[in-house]
C-alpha positions in Angstrom: -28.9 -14.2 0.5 -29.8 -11.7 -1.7 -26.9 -10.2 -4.8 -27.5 -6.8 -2.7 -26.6 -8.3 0.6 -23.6 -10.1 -1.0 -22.7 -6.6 -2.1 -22.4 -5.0 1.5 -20.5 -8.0 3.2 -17.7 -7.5 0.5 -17.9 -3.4 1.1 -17.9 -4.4 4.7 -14.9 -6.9 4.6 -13.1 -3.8 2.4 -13.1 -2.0 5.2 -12.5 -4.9 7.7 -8.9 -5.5 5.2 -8.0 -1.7 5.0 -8.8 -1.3 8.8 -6.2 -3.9 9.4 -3.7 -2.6 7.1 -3.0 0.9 8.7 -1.4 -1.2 11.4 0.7 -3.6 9.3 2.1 -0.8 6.8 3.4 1.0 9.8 5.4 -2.1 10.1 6.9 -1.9 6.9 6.9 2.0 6.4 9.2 3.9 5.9 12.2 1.8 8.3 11.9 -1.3 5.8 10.5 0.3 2.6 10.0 3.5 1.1 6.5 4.8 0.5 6.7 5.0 -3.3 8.7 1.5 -3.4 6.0 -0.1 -1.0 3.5 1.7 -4.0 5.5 -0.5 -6.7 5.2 -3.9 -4.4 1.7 -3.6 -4.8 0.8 -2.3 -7.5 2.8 -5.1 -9.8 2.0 -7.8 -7.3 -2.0 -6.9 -7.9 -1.3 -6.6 -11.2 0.6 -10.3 -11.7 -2.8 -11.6 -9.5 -5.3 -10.3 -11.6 -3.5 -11.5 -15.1 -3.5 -14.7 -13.5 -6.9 -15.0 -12.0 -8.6 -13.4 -15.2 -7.6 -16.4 -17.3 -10.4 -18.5 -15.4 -12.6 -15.6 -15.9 -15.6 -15.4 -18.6 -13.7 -14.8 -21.9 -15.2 -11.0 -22.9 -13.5 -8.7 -25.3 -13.3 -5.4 -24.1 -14.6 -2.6 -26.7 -11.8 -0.1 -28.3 -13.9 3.0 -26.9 -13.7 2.0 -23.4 -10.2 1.9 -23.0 -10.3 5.7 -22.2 -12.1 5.3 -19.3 -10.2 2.4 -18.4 -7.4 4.6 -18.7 -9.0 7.1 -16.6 -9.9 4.6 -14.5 -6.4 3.8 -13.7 -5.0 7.3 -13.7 -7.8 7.8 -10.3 -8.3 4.6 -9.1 -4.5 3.7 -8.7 -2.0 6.0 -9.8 -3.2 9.0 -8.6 -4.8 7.6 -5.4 -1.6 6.4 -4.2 1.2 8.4 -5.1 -1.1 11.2 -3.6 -1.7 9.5 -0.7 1.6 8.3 0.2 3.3 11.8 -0.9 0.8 13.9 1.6 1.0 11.9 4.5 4.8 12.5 4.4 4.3 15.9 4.8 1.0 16.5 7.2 0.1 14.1 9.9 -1.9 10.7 10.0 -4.2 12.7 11.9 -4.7 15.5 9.0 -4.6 12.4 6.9 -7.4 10.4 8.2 -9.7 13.0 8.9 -9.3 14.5 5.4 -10.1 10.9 4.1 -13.4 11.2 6.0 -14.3 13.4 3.0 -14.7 11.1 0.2 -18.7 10.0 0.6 -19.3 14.1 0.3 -17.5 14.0 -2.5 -18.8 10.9 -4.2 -22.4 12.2 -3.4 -21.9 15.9 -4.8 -19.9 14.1 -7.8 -22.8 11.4 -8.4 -25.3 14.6 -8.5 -23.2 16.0 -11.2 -21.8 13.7 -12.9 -24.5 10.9 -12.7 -27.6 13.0 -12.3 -27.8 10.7 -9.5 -31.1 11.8 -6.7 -29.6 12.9 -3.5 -32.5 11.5 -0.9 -32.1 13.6 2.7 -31.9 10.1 4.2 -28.6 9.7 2.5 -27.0 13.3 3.1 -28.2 12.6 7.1 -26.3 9.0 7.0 -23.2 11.2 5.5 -23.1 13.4 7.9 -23.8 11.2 11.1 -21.1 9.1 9.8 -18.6 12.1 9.6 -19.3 13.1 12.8 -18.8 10.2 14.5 -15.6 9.3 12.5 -14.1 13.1 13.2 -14.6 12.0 16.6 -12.9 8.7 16.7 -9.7 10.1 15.0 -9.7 13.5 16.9 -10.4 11.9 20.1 -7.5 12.1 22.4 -4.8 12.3 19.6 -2.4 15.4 19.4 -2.0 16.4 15.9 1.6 15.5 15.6 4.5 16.8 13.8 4.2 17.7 10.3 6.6 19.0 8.0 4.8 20.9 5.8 0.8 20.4 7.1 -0.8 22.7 3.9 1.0 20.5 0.8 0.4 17.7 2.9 -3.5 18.2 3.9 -4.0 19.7 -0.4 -2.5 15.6 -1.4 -4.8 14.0 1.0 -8.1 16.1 -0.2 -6.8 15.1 -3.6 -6.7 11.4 -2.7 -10.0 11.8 -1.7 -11.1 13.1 -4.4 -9.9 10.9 -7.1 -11.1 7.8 -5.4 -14.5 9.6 -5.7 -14.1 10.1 -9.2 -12.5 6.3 -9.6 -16.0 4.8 -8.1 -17.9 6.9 -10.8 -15.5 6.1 -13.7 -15.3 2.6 -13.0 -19.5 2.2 -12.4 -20.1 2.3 -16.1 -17.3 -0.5 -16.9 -19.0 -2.5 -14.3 -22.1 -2.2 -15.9 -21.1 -3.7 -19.3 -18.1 -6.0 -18.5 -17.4 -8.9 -15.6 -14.9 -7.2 -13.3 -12.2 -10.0 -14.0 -12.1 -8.9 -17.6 -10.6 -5.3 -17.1 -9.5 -4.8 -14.0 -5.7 -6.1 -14.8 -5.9 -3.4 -17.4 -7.1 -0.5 -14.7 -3.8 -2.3 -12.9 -1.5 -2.7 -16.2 -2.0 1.1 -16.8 -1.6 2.0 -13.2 1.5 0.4 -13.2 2.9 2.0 -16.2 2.0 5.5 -14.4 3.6 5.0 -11.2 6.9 3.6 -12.2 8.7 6.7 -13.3 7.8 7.8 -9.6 8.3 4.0 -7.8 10.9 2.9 -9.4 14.6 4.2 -7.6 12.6 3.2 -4.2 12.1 0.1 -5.2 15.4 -0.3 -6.1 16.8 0.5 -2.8 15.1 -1.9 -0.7 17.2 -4.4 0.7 15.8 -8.2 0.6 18.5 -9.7 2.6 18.0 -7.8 5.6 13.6 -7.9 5.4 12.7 -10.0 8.7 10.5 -13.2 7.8 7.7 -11.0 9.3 8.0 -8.1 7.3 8.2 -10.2 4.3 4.4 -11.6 5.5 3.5 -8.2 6.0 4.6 -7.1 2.7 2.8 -10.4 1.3 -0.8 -9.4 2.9 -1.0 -5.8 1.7 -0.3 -7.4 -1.6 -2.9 -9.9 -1.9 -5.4 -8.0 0.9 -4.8 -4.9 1.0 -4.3 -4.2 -2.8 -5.7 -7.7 -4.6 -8.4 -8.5 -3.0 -9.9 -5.2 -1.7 -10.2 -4.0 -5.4 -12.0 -7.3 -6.3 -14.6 -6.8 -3.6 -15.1 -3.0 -4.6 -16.1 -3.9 -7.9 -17.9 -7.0 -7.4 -19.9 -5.1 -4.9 -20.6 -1.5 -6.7 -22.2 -4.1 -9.2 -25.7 -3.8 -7.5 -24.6 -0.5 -5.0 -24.4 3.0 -6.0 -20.8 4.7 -6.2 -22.3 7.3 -2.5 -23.1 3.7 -1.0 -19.7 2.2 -1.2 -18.1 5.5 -0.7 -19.8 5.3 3.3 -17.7 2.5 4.6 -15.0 4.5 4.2 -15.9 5.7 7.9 -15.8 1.9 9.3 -12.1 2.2 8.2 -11.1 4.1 11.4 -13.3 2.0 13.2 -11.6 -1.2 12.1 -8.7 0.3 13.3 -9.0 1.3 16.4 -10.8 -2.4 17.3 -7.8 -3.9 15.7 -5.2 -1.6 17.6 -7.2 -2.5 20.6 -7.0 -6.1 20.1 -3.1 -5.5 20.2 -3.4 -3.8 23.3 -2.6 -0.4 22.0 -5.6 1.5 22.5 -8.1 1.0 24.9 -12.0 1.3 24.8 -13.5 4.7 26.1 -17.2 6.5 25.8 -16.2 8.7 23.1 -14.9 5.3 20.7 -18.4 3.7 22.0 -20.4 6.7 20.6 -18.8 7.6 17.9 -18.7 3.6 16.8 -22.8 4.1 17.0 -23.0 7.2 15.1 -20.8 5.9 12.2 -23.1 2.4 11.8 -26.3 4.3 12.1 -24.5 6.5 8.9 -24.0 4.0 7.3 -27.0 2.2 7.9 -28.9 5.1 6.5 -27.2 5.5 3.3 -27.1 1.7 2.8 -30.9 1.0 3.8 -32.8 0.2 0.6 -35.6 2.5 -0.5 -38.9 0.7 -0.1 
């Protein structure tokens, strides 16, 4: 198999992890742990992995110059990202939440025109789109909004989220070009933690071990070494031979995760809309990940 082809299996088992995940934080959120603890849990639990891990990695030294954008890196790709994340979905709904999500590729393809002077092919902004639609569906579908305590701050933290994970993939696509991933991503993850302590810390605190149930503790465990470790690994060993729009499309297999993971549970069930909307999504992403001939 081909490096490129390597590439989309570990963008496509991303979305496989986080798809999974939405289910299992519910678990754990907020009746067990706080948001901002649960933020805490996984940031210094990634970041513990990836020190250890990156001492069987190839031994590079990482220039003075790009510790800025490592920096940077950190400040989108974790801190922001998740305190952002966490914080708006408190206040709007997971509806608002998702669907605002859905927004990222648009944003990683207008950022990669400015920002990378990347070429914006029509096949790509059509993939985009068809992708949209048919994830807009699947969340919208059937689903009442839901309550939301304050739906505007809420639905501005989301967009936000959105938006610095577009501007993480760019960052982080020049690092990737000069460095293995093993040899700075504990310092994207060192920084990140530093930045979401002040903001983590009290929740963490207050979580109370003795009373966790063995599952919860399991649960906590996979969003750990899943959800956080391994998803970033796979990012970046895959935007090594994709573009930062490319990765930014399975975003919209998320949802789709989701739902076939709720359904395996028995708590959704399969209907036309899911069916078509599941098509439209894979023929977006197909577009925007088909190589040009």
């Amino acid at each position: 198999m081909s490096k490129r082809t390597w590439a989309l299996i570990a963008a496509t088992f991303v979305s496989i992890i986080y798809g999974v995940s939405f289910t299992i934080a519910k678990d754990v959120m907020p009746t067990y742990v706080k948001p901002y603890g649960f933020i805490f849990l996984r940031v210094s639990g990634a970041t513990i992995l990836f020190w250890i891990i990156s001492y069987f990695g190839p031994k590079e030294k990482i220039d003075l110059q790009d510790f800025p954008r490592i920096i940077a890196a950190a400040f989108f790709g974790v801190a922001l990202n998740m305190l952002t994340f966490f914080k708006g979905l408190s206040y709007t709904s997971p509806i608002s939440a998702s669907v605002l999500m859905v927004s990222t590729p648009i944003i990683v393809l207008i950022l990669s025109a400015i920002i990378m002077k990347e070429r914006i092919l029509k096949r790509k902004i059509f993939g985009i789109l068809l992708g949209l639609i048919g994830t807009s569906f699947l969340i919208l579908y059937g689903k009442s909004l839901g309550d939301s305590t304050n739906a505007m701050l809420g639905n501005f933290l989301v967009f936000v989220n959105a938006a610095a994970y577009g501007f993480y993939l760019i960052v982080v696509k020049k690092l990737m070009d000069k460095y293995n991933a093993f040899t700075f991503v504990k310092w994207i993850y060192t920084f990140g933690l530093l930045m979401v302590i002040p903001f983590s810390w009290s929740e963490f605190q207050e979580i109370q071990w003795q009373s966790l149930p063995t599952t919860i503790l399991w649960e906590i465990g996979f969003v750990i070494v899943f959800t956080t470790f391994f998803t970033y690994l796979f990012n970046l060993l895959s935007m090594r031979e994709l573009k930062p729009t490319t990765i930014a499309v399975f975003v919209y297999l998320q949802p789709l995760f989701a739902t076939i993971y709720a359904m395996s549970l028995g708590k959704d069930e399969l209907t036309l809309v899911k069916i078509i909307s599941a098509i439209l999504i894979f023929v977006g992403v197909y577009l925007v990940t088909m190589k040009k001939k």
